[in-house]
DSSP file (Angstrom, degrees, kcal/mol; ACC not computed):
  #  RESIDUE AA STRUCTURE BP1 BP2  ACC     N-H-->O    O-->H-N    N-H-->O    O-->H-N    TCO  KAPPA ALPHA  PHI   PSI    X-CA   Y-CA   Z-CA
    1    1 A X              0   0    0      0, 0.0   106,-1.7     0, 0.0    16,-0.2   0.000 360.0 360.0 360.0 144.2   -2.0    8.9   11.0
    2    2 A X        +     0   0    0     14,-2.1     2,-0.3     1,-0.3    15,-0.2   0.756 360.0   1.8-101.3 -14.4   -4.1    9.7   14.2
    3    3 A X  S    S-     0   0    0     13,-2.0    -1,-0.3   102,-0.2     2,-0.1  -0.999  96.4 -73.6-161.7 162.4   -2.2   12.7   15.4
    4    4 A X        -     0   0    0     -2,-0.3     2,-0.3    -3,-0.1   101,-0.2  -0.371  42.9-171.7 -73.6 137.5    0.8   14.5   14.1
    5    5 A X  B     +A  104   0A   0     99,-0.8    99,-3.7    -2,-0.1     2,-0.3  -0.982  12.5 175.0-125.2 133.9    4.0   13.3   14.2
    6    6 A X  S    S-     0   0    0     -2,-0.3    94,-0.2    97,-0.2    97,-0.1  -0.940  73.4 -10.8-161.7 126.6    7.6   14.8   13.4
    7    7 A X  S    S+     0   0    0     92,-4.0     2,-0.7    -2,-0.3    -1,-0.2   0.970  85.0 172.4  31.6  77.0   11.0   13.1   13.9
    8    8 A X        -     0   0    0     87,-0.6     2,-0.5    88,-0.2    -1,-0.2  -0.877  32.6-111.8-110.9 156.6    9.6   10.3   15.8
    9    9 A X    >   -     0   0    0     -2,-0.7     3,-1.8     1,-0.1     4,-0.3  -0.704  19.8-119.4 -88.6 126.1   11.5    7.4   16.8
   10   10 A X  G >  S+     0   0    0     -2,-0.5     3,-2.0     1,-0.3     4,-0.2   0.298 113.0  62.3 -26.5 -51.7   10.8    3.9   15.4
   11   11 A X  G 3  S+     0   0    0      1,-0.3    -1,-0.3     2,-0.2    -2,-0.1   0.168 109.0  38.4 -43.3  -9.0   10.0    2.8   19.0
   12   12 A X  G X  S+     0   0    0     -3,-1.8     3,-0.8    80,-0.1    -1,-0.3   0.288  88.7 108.9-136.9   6.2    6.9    5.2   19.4
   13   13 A X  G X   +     0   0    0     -3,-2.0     3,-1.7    -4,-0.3    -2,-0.2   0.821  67.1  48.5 -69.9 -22.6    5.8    4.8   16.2
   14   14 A X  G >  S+     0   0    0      1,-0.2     3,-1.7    -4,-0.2    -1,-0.3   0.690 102.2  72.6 -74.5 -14.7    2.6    2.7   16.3
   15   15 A X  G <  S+     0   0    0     -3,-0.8    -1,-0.2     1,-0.2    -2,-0.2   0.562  94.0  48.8 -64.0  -9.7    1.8    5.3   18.9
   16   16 A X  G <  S+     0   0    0     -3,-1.7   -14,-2.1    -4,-0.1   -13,-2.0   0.223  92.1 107.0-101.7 -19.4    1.4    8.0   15.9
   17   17 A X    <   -     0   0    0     -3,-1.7     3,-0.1   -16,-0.2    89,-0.0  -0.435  46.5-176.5 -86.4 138.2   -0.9    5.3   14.1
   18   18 A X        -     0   0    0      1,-0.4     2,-0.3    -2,-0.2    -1,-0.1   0.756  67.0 -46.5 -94.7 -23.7   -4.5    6.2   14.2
   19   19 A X        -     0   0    0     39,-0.2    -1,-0.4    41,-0.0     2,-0.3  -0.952  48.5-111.1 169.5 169.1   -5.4    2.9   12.3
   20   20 A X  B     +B   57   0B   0     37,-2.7    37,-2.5    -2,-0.3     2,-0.2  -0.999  32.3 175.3-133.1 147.0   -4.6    0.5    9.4
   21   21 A X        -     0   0    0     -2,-0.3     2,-0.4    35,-0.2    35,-0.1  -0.413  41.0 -94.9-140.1-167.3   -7.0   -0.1    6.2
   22   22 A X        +     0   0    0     33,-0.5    31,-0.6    -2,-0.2     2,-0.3  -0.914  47.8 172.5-114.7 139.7   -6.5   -2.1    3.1
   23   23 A X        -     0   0    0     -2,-0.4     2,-0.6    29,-0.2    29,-0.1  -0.972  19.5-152.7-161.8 135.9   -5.1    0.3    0.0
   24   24 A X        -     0   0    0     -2,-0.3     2,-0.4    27,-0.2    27,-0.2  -0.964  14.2-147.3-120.4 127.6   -3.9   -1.0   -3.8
   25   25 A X        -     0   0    0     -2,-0.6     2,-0.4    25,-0.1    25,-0.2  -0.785  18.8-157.2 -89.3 152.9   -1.6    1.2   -5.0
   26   26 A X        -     0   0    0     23,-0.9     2,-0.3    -2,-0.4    23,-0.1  -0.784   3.4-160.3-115.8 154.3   -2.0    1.4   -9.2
   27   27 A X        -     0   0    0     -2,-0.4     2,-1.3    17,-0.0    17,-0.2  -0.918  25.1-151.8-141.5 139.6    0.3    2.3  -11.4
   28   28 A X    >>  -     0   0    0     15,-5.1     3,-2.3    -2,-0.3     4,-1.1  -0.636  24.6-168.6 -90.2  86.4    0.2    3.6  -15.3
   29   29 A X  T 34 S+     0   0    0     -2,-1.3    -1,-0.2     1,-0.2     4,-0.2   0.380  82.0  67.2 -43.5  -3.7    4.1    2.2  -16.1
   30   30 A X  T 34 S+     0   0    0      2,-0.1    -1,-0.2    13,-0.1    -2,-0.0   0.531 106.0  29.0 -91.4 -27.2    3.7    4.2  -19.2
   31   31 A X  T X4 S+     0   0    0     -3,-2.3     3,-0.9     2,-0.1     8,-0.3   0.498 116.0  64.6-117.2 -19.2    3.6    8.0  -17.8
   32   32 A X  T 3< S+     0   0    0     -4,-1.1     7,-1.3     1,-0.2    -3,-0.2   0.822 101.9  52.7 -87.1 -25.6    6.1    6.6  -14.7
   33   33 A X  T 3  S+     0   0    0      5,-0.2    -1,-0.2    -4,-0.2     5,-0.1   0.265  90.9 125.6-109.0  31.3    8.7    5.9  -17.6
   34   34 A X    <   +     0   0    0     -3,-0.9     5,-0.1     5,-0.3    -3,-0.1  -0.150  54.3   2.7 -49.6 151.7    8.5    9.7  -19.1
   35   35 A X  S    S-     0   0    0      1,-0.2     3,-0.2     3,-0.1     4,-0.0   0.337  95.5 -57.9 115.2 131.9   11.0   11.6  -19.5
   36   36 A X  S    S+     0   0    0      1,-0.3     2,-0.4     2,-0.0    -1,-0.2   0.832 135.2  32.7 -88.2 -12.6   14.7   11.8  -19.3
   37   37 A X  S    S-     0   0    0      2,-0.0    -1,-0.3     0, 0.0    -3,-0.1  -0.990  98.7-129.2-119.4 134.6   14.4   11.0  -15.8
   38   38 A X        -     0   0    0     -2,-0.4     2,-0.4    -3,-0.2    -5,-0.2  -0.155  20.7-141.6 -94.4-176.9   11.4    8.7  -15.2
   39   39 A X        -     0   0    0     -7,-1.3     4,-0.3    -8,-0.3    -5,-0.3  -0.848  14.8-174.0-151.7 114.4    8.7    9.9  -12.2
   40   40 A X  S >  S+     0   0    0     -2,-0.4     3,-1.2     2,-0.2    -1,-0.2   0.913  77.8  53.2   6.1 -94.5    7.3    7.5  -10.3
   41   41 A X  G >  S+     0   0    0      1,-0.3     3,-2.7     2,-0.2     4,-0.2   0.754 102.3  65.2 -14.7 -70.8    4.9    9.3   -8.3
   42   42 A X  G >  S+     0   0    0      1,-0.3     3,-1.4     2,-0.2    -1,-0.3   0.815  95.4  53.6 -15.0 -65.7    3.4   10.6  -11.3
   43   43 A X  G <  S+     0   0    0     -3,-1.2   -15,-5.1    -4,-0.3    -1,-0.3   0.362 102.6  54.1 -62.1   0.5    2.3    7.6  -12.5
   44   44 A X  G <  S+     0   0    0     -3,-2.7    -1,-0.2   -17,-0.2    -2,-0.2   0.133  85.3 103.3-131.5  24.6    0.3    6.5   -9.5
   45   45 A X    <   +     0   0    0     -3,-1.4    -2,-0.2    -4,-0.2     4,-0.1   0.686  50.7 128.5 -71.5 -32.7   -1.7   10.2   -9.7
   46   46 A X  S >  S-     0   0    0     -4,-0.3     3,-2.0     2,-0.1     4,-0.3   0.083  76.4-103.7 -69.0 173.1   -5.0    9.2  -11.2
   47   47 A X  T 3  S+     0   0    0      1,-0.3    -1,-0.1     2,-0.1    -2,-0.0  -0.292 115.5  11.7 -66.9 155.0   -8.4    9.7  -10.2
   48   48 A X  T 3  S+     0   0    0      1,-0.1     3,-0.4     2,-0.1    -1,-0.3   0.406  87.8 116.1  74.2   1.0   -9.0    5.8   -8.7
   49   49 A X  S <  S+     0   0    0     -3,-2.0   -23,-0.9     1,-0.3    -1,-0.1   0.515  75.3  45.1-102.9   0.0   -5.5    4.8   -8.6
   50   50 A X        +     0   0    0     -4,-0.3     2,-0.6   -25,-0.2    -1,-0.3  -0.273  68.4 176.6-122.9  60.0   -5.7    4.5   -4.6
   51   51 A X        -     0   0    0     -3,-0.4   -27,-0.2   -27,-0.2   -26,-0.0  -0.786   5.5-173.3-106.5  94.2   -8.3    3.1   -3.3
   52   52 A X        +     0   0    0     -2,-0.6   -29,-0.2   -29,-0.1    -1,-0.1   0.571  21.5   6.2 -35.2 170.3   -8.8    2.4    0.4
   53   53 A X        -     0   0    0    -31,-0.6    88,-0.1     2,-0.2     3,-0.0   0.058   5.8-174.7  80.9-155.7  -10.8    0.9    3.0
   54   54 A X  S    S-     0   0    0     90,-0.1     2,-0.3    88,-0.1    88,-0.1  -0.918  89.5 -25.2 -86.5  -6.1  -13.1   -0.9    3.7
   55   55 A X        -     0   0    0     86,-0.4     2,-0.5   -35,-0.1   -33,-0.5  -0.775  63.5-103.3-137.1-167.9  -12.7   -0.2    6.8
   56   56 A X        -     0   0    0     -2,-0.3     2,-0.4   -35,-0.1   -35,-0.2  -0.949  23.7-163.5-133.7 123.4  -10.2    1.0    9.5
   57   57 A X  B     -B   20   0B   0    -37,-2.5   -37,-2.7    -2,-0.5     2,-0.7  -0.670  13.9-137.6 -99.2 144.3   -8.6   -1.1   12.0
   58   58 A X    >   -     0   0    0     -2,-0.4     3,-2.1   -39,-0.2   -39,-0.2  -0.788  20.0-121.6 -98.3 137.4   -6.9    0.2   15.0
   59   59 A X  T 3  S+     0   0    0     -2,-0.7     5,-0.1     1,-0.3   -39,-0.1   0.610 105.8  69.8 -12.6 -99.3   -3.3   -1.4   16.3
   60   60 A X  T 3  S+     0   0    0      1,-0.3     2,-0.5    -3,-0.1    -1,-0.3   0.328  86.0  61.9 -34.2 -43.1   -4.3   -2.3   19.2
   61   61 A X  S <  S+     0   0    0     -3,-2.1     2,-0.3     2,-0.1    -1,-0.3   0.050  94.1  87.6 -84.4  51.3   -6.7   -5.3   17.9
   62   62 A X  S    S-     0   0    0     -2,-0.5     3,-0.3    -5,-0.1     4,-0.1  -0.976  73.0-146.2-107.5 135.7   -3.7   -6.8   16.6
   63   63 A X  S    S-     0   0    0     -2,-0.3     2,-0.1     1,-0.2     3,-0.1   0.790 100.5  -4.1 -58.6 -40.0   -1.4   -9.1   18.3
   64   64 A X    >   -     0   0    0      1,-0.1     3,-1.3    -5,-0.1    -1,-0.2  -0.315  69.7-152.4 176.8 100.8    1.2   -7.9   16.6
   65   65 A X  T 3  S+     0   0    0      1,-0.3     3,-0.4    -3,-0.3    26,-0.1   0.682  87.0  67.6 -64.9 -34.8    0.4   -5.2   13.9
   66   66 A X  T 3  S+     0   0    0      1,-0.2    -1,-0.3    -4,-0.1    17,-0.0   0.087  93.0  54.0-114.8  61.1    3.6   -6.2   11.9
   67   67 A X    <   +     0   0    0     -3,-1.3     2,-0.4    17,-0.1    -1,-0.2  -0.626  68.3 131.2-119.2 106.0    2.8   -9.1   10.9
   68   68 A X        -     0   0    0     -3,-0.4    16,-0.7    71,-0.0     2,-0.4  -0.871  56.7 -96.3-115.4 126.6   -0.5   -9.5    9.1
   69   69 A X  E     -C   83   0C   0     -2,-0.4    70,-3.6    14,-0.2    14,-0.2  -0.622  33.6-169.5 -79.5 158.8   -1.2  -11.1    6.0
   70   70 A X  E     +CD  82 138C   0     12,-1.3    12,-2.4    -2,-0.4     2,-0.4  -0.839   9.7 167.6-162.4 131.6   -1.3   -9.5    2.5
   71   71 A X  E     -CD  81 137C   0     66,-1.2    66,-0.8    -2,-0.2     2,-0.4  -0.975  22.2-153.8-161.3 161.2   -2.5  -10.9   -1.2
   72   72 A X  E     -CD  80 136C   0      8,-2.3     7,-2.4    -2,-0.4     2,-0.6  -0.988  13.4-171.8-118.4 113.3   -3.2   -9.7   -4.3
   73   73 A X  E >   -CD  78 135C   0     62,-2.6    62,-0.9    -2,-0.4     2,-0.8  -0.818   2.2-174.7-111.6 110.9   -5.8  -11.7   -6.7
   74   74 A X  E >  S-CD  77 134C   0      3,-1.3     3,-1.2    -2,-0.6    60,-0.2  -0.720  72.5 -14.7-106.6 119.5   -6.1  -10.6   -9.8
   75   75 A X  T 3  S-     0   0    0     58,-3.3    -1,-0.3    -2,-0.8    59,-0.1   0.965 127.2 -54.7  73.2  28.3   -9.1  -12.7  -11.9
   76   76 A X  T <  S+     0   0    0     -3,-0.7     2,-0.3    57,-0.3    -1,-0.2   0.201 118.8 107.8 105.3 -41.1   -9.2  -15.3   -9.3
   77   77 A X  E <  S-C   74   0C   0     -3,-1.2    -3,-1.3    -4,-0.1     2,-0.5  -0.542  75.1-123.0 -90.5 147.8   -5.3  -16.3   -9.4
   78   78 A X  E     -C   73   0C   0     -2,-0.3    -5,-0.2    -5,-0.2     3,-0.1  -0.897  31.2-173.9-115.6 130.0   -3.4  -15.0   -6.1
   79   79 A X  E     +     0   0C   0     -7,-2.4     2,-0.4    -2,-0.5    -1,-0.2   0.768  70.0  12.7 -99.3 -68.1   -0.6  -12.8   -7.8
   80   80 A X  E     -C   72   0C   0     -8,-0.5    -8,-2.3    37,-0.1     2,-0.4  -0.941  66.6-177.9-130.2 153.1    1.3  -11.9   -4.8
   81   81 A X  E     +C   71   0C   0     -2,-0.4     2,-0.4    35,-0.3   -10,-0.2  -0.944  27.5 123.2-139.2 129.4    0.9  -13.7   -1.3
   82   82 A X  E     -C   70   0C   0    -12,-2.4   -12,-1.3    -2,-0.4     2,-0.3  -0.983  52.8-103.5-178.1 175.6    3.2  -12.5    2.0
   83   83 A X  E >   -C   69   0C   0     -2,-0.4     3,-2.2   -14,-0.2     4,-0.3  -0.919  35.4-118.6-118.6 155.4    3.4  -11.3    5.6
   84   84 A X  G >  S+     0   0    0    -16,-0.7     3,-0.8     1,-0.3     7,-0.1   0.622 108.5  73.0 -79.1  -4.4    4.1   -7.6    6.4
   85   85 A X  G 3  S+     0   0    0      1,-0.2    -1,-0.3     5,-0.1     5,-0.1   0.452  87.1  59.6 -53.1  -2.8    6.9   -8.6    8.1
   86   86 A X  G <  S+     0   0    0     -3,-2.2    -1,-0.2     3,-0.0    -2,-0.2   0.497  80.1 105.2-110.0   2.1    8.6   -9.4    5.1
   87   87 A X  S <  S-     0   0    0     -3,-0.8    28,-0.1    -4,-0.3    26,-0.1  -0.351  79.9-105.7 -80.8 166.4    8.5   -6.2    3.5
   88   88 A X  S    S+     0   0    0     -2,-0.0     2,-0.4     2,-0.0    -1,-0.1   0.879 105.3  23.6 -63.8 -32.2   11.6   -3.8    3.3
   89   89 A X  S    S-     0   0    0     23,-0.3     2,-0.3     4,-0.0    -3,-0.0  -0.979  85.9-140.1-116.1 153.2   11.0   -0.9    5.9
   90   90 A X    >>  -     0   0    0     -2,-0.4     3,-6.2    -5,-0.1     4,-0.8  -0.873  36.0 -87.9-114.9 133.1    8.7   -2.5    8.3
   91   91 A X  H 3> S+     0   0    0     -2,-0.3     4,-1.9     1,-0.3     5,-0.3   0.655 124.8  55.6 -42.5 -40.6    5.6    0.5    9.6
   92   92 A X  H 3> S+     0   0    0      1,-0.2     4,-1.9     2,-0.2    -1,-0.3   0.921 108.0  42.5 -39.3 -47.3    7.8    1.8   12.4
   93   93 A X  H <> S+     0   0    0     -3,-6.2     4,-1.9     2,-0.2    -1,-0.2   0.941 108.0  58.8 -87.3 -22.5   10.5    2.5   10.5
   94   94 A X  H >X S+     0   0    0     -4,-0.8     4,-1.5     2,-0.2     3,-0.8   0.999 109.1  48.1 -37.3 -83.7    8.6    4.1    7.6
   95   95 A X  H 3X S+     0   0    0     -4,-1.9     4,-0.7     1,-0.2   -87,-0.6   0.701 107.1  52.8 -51.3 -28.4    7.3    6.5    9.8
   96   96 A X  H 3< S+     0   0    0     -4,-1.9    -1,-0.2    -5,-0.3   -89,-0.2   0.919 116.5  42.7 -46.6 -64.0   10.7    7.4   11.6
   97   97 A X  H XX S+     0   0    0     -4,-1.9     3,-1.5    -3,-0.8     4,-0.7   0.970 117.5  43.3 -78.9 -79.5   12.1    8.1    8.3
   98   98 A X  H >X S+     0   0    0     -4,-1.5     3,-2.3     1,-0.4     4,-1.3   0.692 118.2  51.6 -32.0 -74.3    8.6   10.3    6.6
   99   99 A X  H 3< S+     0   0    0     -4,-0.7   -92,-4.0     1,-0.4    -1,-0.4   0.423  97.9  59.3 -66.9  -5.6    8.5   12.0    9.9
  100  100 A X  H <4 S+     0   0    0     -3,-1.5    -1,-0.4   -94,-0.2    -2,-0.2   0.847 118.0  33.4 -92.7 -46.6   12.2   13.0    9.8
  101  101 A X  H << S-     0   0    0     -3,-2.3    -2,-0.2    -4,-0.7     2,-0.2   0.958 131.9  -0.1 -53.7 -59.4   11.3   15.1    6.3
  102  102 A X  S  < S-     0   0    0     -4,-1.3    -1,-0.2   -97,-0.1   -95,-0.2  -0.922  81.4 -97.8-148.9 150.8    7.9   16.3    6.7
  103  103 A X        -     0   0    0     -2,-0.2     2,-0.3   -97,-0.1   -97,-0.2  -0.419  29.3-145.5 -64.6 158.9    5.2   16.1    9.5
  104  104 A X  B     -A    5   0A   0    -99,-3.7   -99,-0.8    -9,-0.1     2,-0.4  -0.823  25.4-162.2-104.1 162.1    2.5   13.3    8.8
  105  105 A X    >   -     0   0    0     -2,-0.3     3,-1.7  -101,-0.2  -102,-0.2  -0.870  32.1 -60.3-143.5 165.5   -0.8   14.8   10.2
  106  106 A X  T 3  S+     0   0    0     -2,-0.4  -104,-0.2     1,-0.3     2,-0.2  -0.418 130.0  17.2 -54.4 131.9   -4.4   13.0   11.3
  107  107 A X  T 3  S+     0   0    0   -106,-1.7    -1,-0.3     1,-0.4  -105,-0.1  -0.362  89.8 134.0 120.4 -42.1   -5.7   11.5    8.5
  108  108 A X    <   -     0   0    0     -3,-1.7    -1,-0.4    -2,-0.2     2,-0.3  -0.265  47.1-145.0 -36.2 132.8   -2.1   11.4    6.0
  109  109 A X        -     0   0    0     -3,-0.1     2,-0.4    -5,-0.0    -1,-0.1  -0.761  16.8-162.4 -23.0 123.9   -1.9    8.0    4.7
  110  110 A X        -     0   0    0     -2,-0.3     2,-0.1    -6,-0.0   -15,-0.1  -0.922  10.1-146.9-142.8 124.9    1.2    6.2    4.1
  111  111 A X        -     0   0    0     -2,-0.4     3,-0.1     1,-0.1   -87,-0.0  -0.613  18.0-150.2 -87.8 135.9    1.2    2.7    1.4
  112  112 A X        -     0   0    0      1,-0.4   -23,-0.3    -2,-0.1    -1,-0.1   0.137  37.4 -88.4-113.0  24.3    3.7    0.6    2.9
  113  113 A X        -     0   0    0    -25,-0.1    -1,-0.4   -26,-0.1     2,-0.3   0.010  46.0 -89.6  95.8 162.5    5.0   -1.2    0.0
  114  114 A X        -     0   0    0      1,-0.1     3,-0.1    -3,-0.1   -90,-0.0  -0.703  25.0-112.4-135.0 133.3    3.8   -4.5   -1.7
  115  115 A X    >   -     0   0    0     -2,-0.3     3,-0.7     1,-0.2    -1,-0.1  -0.241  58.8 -89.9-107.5 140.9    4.6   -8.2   -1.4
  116  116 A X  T 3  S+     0   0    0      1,-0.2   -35,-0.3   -35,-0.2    -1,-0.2  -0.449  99.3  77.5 -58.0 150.3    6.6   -9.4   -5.1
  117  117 A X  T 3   +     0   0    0      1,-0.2    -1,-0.2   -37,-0.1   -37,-0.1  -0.290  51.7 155.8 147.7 -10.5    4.8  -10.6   -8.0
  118  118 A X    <>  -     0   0    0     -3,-0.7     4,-0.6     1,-0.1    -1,-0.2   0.258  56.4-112.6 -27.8 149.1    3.6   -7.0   -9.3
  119  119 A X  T >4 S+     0   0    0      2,-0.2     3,-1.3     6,-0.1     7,-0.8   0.955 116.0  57.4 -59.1 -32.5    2.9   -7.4  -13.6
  120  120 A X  T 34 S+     0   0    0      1,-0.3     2,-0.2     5,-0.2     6,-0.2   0.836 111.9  36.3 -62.6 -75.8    6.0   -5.0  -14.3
  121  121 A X  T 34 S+     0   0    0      4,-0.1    -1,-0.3     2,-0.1    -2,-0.2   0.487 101.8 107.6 -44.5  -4.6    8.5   -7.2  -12.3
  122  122 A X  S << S-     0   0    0     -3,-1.3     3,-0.2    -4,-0.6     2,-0.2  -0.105  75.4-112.0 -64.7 174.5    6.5  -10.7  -13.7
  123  123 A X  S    S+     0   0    0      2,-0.1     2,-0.2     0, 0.0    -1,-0.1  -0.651 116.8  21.4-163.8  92.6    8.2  -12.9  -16.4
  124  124 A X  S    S-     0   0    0     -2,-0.2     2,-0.4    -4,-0.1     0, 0.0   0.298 118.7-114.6 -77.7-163.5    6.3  -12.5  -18.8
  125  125 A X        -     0   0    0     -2,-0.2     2,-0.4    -3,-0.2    -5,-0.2  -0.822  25.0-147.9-124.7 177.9    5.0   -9.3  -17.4
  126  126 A X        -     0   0    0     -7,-0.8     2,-0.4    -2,-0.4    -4,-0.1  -0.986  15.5-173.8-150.1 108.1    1.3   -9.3  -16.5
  127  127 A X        -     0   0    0     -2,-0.4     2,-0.3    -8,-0.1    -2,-0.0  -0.919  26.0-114.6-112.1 145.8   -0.7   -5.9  -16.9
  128  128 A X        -     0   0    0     -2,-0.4     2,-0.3     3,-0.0     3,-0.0  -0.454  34.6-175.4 -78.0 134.6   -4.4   -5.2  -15.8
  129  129 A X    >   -     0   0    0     -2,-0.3     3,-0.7     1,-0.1    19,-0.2  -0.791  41.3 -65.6-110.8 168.4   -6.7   -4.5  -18.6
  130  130 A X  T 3  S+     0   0    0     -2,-0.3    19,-0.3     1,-0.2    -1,-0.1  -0.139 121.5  30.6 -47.0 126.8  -10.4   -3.4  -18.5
  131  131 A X  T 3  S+     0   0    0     17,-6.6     2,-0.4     1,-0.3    -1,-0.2   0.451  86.1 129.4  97.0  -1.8  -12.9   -6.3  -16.9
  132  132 A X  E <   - E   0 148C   0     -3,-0.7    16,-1.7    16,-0.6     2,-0.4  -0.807  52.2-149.7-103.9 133.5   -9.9   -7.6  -14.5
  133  133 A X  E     - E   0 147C   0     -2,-0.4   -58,-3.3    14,-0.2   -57,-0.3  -0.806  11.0-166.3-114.2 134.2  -11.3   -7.7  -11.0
  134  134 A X  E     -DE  74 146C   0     12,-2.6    12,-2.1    -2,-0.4     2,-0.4  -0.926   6.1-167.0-133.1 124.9   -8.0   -7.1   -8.5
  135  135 A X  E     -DE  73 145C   0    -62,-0.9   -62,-2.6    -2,-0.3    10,-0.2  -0.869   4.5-161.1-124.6 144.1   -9.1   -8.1   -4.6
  136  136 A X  E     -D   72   0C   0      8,-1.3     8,-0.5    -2,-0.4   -64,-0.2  -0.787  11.8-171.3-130.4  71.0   -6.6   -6.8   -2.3
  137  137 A X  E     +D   71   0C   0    -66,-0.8   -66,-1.2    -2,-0.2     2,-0.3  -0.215   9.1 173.3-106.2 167.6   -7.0   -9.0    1.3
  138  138 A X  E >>  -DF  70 142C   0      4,-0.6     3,-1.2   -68,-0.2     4,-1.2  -0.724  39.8-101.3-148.2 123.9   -5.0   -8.1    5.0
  139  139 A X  T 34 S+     0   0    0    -70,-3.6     2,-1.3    -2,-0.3   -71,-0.0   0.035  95.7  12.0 -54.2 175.1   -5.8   -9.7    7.6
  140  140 A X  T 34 S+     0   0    0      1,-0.2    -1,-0.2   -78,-0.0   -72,-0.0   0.253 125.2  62.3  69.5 -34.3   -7.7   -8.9   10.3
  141  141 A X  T <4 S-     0   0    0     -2,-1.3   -86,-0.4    -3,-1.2    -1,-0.2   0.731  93.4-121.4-106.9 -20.0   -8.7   -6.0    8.2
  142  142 A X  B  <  -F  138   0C   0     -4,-1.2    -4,-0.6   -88,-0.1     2,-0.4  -0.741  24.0 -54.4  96.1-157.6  -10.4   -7.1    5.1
  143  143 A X        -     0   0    0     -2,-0.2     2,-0.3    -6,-0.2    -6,-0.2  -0.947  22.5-160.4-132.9 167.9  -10.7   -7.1    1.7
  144  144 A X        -     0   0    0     -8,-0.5    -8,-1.3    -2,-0.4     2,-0.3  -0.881  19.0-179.6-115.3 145.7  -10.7   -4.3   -1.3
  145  145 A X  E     +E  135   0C   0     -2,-0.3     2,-0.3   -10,-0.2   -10,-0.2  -0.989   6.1 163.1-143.6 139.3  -12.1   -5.7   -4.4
  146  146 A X  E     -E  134   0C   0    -12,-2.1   -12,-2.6    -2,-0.3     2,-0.4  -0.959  36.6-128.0-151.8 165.4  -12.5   -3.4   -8.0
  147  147 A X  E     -E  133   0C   0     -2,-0.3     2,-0.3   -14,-0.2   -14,-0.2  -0.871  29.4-128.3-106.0 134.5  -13.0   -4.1  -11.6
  148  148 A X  E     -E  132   0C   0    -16,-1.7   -17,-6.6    -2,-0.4   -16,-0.6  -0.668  32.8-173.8 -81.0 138.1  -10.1   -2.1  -13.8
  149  149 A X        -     0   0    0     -2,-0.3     2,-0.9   -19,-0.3   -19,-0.0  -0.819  30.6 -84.0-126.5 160.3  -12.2    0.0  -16.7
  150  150 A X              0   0    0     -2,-0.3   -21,-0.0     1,-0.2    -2,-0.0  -0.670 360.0 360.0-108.5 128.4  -10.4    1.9  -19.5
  151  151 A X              0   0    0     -2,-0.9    -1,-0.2     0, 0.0     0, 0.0   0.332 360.0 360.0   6.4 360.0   -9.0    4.9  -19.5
């Protein structure tokens, strides 16, 4: 976020954006299904498990900041492939909603959710082990690249 926002409306939202970066969300499916009630949020707490950048792009040098493309490669093979237009709340509306709860303030982050093909949801299902290098591309913006190491 570039400047604080609280109950803004969908329609002013990119106006709230300070920039957009490249970010893989992780998750340990093992501590998210804890529990009698499973925690989510929990499972995407570890040190590394959010990793940004590399750099930060601002709206404006987009033509039209929702729709950008998005992949995932994990080991070479492109895992999931999409436009951000196709995801379910589109940045606007994200930020409507967050900003209706709690302020977002300069500098908050907010992951706007992920293209299908994630390992849980695969068939078979697909997990990263240690030594698998996961590239994370947007247009316009770059790419994120790490090697998963073990625990």
């Amino acid at each position: 976020m570039g400047r604080r926002a609280e109950h803004v409306a969908a329609g002013d939202a990119w106006s709230y954006v300070g920039g957009l970066t490249v970010g893989q969300d992780y998750s340990e499916r093992d501590v998210q299904s804890v529990g009698p009630v499973p925690q989510f949020s929990l499972g995407k707490s570890f040190p590394g498990f959010a990793p940004t950048g590399p750099v930060l792009v601002t709206a404006d040098e987009f033509a039209d900041p929702d729709d950008l493309a998005i992949e995932c490669l994990v080991n070479g093979e492109n895992v999931q492939k999409s436009r951000t237009f196709s995801m379910i709340f589109p940045v606007p509306e994200l930020i409507a909603r967050l900003s209706a709860v709690c302020p977002l303030l300069p500098g908050d982050l907010i992951f706007t959710g992920t293209p299908s093909g994630v390992g849980h949801a695969r068939t078979p299902q697909r997990y990263l082990r240690p030594g698998d290098e996961v590239v994370t591309r947007i247009e316009g913006i770059g790419q994120l690249r790490q090697t998963c190491l073990a625990a």
